[in-house]
C-alpha positions in Angstrom: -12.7 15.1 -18.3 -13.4 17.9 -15.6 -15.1 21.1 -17.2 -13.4 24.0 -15.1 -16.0 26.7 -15.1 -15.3 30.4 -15.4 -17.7 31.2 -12.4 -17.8 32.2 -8.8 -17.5 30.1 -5.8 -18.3 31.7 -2.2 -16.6 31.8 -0.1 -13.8 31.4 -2.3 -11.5 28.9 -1.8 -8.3 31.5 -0.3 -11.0 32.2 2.4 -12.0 29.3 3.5 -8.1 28.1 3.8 -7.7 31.4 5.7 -9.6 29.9 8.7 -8.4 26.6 7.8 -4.6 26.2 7.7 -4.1 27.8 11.2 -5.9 24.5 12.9 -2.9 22.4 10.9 0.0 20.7 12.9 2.0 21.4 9.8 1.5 25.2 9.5 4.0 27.8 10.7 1.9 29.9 12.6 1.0 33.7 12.0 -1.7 35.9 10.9 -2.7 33.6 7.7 -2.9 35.2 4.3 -3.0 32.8 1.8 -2.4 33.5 -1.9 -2.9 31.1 -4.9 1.1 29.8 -5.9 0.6 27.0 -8.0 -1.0 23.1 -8.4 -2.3 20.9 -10.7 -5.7 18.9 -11.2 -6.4 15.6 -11.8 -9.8 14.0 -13.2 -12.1 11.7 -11.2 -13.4 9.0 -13.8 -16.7 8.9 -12.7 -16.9 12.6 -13.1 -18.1 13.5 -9.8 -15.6 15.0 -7.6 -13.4 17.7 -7.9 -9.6 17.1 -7.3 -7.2 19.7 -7.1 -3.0 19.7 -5.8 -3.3 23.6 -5.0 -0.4 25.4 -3.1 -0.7 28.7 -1.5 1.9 31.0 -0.4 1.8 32.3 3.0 3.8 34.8 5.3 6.8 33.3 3.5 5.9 29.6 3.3 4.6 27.2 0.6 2.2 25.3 1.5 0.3 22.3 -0.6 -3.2 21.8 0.1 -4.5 18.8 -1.6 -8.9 19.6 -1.8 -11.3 18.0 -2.9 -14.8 19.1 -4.3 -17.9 17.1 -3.9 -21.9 18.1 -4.5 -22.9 16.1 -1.6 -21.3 15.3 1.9 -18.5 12.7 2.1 -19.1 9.6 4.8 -17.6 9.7 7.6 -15.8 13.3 6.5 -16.9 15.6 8.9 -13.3 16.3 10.4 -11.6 16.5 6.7 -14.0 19.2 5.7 -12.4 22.6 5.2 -15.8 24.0 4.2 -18.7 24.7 2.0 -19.2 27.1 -0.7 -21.7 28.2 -3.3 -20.5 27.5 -6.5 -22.3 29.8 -9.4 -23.0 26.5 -11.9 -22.9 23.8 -9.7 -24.6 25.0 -6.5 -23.3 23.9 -3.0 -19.9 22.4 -2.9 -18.2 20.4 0.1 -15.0 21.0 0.1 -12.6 18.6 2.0 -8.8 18.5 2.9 -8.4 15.4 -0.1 -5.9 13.4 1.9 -8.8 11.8 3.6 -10.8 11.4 0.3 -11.0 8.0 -0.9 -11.0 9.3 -4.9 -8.2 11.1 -4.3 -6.3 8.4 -3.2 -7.2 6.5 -5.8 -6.5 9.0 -8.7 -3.1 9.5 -6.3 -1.9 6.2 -6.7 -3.3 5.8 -10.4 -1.0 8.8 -11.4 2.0 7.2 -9.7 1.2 4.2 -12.0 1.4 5.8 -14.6 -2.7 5.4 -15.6 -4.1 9.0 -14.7 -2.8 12.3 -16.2 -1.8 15.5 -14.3 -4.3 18.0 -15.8 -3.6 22.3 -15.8 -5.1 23.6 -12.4 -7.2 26.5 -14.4 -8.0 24.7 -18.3 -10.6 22.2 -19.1 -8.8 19.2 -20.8 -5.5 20.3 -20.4 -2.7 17.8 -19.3 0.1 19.6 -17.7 3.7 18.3 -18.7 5.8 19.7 -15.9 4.1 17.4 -13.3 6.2 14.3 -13.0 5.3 11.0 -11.2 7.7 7.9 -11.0 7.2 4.8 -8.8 7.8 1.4 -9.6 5.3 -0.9 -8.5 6.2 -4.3 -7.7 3.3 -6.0 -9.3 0.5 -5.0 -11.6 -1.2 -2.0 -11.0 -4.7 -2.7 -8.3 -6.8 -0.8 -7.0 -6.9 1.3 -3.8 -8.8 -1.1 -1.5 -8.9 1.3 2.2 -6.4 3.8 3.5 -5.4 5.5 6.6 -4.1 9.0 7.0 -2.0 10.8 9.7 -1.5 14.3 10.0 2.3 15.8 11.7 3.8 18.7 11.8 5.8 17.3 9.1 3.3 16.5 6.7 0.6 14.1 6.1 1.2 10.1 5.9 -1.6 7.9 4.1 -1.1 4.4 3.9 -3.1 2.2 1.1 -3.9 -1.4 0.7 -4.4 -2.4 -2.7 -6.7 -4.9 -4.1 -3.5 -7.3 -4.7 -2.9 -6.9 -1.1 0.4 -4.7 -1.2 0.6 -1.7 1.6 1.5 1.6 -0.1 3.0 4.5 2.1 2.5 8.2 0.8 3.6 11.2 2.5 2.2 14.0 1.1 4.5 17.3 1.8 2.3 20.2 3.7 5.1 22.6 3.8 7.0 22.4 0.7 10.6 22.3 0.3 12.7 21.3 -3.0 15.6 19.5 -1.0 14.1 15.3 -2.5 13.6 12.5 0.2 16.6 10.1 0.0 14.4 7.0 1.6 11.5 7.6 -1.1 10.6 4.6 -4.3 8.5 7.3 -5.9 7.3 10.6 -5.9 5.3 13.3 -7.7 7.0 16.4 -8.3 5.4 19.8 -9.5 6.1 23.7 -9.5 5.4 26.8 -7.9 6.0 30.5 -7.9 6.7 32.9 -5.0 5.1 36.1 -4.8 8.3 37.4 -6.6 8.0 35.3 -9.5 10.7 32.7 -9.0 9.6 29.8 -10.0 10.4 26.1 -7.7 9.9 22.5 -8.2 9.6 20.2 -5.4 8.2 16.7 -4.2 4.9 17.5 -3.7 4.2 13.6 -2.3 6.9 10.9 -2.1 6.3 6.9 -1.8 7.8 5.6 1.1 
């Protein structure tokens, strides 16, 4: 399991989204603000990368940012990474926009299949119960084998091929909305508050 540290990570992660998000095709446009609204975690087995769901608030939009967290550069990254930080336990931390992470996508499609638990965005070892993930697969669960990922102004599309050969389509919702995709097979839904406390619940990535 991921050990979430009580500790300091600079820049922090709102500031380094602050210069971030306005380079999206997906984001609204403004002076950006960004303050934390919500999210989830979920554990890489191998221990060694940070995955977090994490959705911001901003100028009166929602916005998930899935990130991930690594201690050394990812291949072939350069263009996915949001940027670095110090972290105050673990040292230097690359921090990437996790659609184009290949761990992500494989915890991703894992928690659709029902084999990886949603864990609390801010506790150590904490599964959180109000994320829900339904898909059903076709065949036996298999491993993500590559993947592709497109960015829109309406959200971001990855596309896996499994071991067993099946292609998977994802789109991952940038700017969040709780109306549900009538097309999708599958989704992951989660929740989020606005800065007045109202609390929402939306696909936060559908299977297409």
């Amino acid at each position: 399991m991921a050990v979430v540290h009580r500790t300091t990570l600079t820049p922090t992660k709102l500031e380094l989204l602050q210069a971030w998000l306005p380079a999206q095709p997906w984001y609204a446009g403004g002076e950006p603000d960004p303050a934390r609204a919500g999210g989830f975690r979920l554990d890489d087995p191998r221990g060694e990368v940070g995955i977090e769901f994490m959705v911001v608030t901003d100028a009166g939009n929602a916005y998930h940012v899935p990130l991930t967290y690594r201690g050394a550069p990812l291949e072939g990254g350069e263009e996915a990474l949001v940027g670095t930080a110090e972290h105050g336990v673990l040292g230097k931390r690359w921090v990437y926009d996790g659609t184009h992470d290949p761990v992500l996508a494989a915890q991703l499609l894992a928690l659709l299949l029902g084999d990886a638990e949603p864990q609390a965005q801010s506790l150590s070892d904490t599964p959180d119960p109000s994320v829900t993930a339904r898909f059903a697969a076709a065949g036996p669960p298999a491993g993500v084998a590559s993947f592709t990922t497109a960015h829109g102004p309406d959200g971001t599309g990855i596309v896996l091929e499994t071991g067993a050969g099946d292609r998977i389509t994802l789109r991952v919702a940038r700017a969040l909305s709780p109306a549900p995709d009538p097309e999708a097979t599958g989704y992951v839904s989660a929740t989020w508050r606005t800065p007045d406390g109202v609390e929402h619940r939306a696909p936060f990535v559908t299977v297409r």
